[in-house]
C-alpha positions, 0 to 999 in steps of 0.5 A, a space after each residue: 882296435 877294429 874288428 875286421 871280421 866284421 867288416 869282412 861280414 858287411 862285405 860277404 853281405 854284399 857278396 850275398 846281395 850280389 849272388 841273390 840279384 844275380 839270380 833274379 837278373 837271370 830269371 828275368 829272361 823267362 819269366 815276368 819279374 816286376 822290376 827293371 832289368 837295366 837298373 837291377 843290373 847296375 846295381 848288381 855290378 856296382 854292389 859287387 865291384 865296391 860293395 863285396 871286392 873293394 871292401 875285401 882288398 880294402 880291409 887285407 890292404 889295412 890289416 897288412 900295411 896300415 893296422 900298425 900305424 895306428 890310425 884306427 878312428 881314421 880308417 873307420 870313418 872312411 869305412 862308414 863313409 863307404 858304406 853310406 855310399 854302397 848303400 845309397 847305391 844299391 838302393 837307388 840303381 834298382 828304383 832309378 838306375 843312373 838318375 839323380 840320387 844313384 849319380 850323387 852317391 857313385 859319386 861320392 864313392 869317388 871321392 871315398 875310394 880317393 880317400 882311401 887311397 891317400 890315407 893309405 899312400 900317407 900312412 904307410 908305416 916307413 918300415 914297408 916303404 921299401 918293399 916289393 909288396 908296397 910296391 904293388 899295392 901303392 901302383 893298384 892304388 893308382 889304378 884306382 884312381 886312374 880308373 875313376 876317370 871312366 865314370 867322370 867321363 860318363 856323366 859329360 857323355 851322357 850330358 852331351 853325346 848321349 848313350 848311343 855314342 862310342 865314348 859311352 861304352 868306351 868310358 865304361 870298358 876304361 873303368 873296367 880295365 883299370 878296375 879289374 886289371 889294374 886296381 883288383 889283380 896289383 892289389 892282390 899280388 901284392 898281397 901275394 908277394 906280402 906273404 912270402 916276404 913275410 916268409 923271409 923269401 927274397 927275390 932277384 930285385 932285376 927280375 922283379 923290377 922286369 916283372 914290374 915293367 913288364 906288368 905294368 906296360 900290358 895293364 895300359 897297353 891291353 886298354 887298347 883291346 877294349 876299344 877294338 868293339 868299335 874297328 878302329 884302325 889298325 894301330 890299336 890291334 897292334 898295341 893291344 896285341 904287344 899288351 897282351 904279350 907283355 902282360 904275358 910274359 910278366 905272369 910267366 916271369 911271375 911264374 918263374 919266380 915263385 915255383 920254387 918257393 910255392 910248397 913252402 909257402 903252401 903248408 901255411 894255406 888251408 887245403 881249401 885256401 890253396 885249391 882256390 888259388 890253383 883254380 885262379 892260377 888256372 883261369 889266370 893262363 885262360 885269361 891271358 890266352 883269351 886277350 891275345 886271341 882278342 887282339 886280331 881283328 875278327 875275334 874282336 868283332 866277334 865278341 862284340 856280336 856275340 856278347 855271350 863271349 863278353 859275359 863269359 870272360 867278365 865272370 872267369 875274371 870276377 868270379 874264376 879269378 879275382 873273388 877266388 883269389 881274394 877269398 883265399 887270402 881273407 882266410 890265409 889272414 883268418 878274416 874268414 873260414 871257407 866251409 868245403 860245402 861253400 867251395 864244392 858249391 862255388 866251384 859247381 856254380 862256376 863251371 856250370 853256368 861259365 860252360 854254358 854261357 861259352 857254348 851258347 856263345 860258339 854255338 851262335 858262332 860255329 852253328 851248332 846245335 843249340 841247348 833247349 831251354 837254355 836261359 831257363 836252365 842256365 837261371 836254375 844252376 844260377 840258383 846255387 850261387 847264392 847257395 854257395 855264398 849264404 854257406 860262406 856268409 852263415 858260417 862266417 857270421 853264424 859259426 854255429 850255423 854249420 860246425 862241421 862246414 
C-alpha cells in the first residue's frame, strides 16, 4: 500500500516552495535581492506546474483509476523518478537557469511524465475503460504528451534560431496551452465526472459525446490565440475565435448537464471544498469570456504590449482555477484538510494581487491614474500567498499545528 497523503505533502511542499519564490520574485522589482530574476523565475514556474500541480492530479488520477490494479512498486518508482527530476530542477534553474544540468533534468521529467502516462493508459483496471470519466482522463494524458513537444522544440530553437525568434516564445505558449487547457482542465473534469458517476448519475451519452468534441476542438483550436502575439494573418484570428466559441459552448453544455444533479453531489463536498469549486466556476465564465475578447486583432496586440494583462490571466488560470479546483478534490478524496484560515488567506492573496495586476494593466491602457508604489505594495500583499500555503501545508503535515484551522 502507498500512503498518498504523503505524497500530497511532497506536493504542497512544492506549493510552498513556489509561493515563498513567488514573493522574492515580486520583491525583486524594489529592491537589491542577490540572485538572478530570470533563473528564479524558471524555477518558480517549473516547480509549480510539475512540481505542485502534476503531483497532485498524478497522485487523485492513482487513487481513483490505477490503486486497484495493484501496481503500487510500479507507481512508486515513477513517483521517485519524478521527484529526482523536480528536485534537480529546482536546484539548477535558480544557479544556471536553462544550461547544462537544468535541461538534463527537464528532460528527464519528459520522459517520467511519459512514463506515467503509459503506466496509466496500460493499467487501467478494465472495469473503468468504458467510462466517461476514463475518457477524459486518457485524452488529458495525451495532452500531456502533446504538450512535451513545445519544450523539445525549444532546445532546437535555441541551438539554431536563437531566443529572439518567434518560435522561441511560440514553443513555450504550445506547452502552456496543452498544459493547462489540455493536461490540467481534462484531468480535472474527469476527475468531476468520476464523482458523480460514483454517484449513480448517468448522462445522455450524445450530449456527452457533443460535450467531448466540442471540448476537445476549442483545446486545439484556441492554440491559434497563442500565436496572435506575433500578427499573423488574418486566418489564425478566425480559427482561434471558432476555439474560443466551441470551447464556450462545451462548459455551457457542461453546464447544462450538471446543474441539476450538483445539490447532490454537493452535500458529499465540505463547505470549504464546494466554495473553492464556485470560486473556479466563476473565473472559469472569466476565462473564456477573456479568450474570446483575445481573438480580435487589437486586443491581441494589446496583451502582448502590456504584459500586465498576460500575467493576470496566467494566474486566474493557475491559481483562480486549476490549483482551486485541484485542492477541492484532494480533499473531496480526503488527501488533505482545507483549514477556513488557508481558504480566507488564499481568497484575499488572490483577489488582491490579480485586482492589482489587471488595474496596472488598464491603467497603461486607458491612461489612468496610476497606484503609487505599486510594485512595492503589490510585493506586500504577496506576502500572504505563502501565508495562505504554510496554513494548508502545516495542518496537513503537523495536524496538531492548528486543530481548530
Amino acid at each position: 500500500m502507498i500512503d498518498l497523503k504523503k505524497h500530497i505533502g511532497i506536493a504542497l511542499a512544492y506549493f510552498l516552495v513556489v509561493a515563498l519564490m513567488g514573493v522574492l520574485l515580486r520583491f525583486y522589482v524594489v529592491t537589491s535581492l542577490p540572485f538572478n530574476y530570470k533563473f528564479l523565475l524558471h524555477a518558480h514556474s517549473h516547480t509549480a506546474l510539475l512540481g505542485w500541480i502534476y503531483l497532485g492530479l498524478a497522485t487523485l488520477i492513482y487513487k481513483i483509476f490505477l490503486s486497484v490494479a495493484e501496481k503500487s512498486k510500479h507507481y512508486k518508482r515513477i513517483f521517485l523518478f519524478t521527484n529526482i527530476c523536480i528536485l534537480g530542477m529546482l536546484v539548477t534553474f535558480p544557479i544556471q537557469g536553462y544550461a547544462l544540468f537544468s535541461i538534463i533534468f527537464s528532460t528527464l521529467f519528459l520522459f517520467a511524465s511519459y512514463w506515467f502516462a503509459w503506466f496509466s493508459i496500460k493499467h487501467i483496471p478494465p472495469h473503468f475503460k468504458n467510462r466517461f470519466s476514463w475518457k477524459l482522463i486518457k485524452t488529458s494524458l495525451w495532452y500531456l504528451v502533446i504538450s512535451s513537444l513545445g519544450p523539445w522544440a525549444i532546445g532546437g530553437v535555441m541551438a539554431t534560431l536563437g531566443t529572439e525568434s518567434i518560435w522561441y516564445k511560440t514553443s513555450i505558449y504550445f506547452y502552456l496551452h496543452f498544459q493547462y487547457n489540455g493536461w490540467f482542465i481534462l484531468a480535472l473534469l474527469g476527475v468531476l465526472f468520476y464523482i458523480f458517476e460514483e454517484k449513480g448519475i448517468q448522462f445522455d451519452p450524445e450530449k456527452l459525446k457533443s460535450f467531448f468534441l466540442l471540448l476537445n476542438f476549442g483545446v486545439l483550436f484556441t492554440l491559434f490565440l497563442s500565436a496572435l502575439w506575433f500578427v499573423p494573418p488574418i486566418v489564425f484570428y478566425l480559427v482561434g475565435l471558432a476555439g474560443a466559441v466551441a470551447q464556450g459552448l462545451a462548459f455551457y453544455e457542461l453546464y447544462l448537464l450538471l446543474k441539476d444533479h450538483f445539490p447532490r453531489v454537493q452535500k458529499s463536498f465540505a463547505p470549504g471544498a464546494f466554495f473553492l469549486l464556485k470560486i473556479a466556476g466563476g473565473l472559469l465564465v472569466a476565462k473564456l469570456l477573456i479568450q474570446l475578447f483575445s481573438a480580435h486583432p487589437y486586443v491581441a496586440r494589446l496583451a502582448f504590449q502590456l504584459k500586465d494583462f498576460v500575467i493576470g490571466y496566467l494566474h486566474l488560470v493557475f491559481l483562480g482555477i486549476v490549483i482551486t479546483t485541484l485542492l477541492a478534490f484532494l480533499n473531496y478524496f480526503k488527501l488533505i484538510k482545507i483549514p477556513k484560515s488557508f481558504i480566507w488567506t488564499f481568497i484575499f492573496s488572490l483577489a488582491t494581487t490579480e485586482l492589482l495586476v489587471f488595474y496596472n494593466a488598464f491603467a497603461l491602457w486607458l491612461k489612468l491614474p496610476f497606484i503609487s508604489n505599486y510594485y512595492m505594495l503589490l510585493a506586500i500583499l504577496s506576502l500572504s500567498f505563502p501565508i495562505a500555503v504554510s496554513i494548508l501545508f502545516f495542518k496537513n503535515i503537523f495536524p496538531e499545528y492548528s486543530k481548530n484551522g
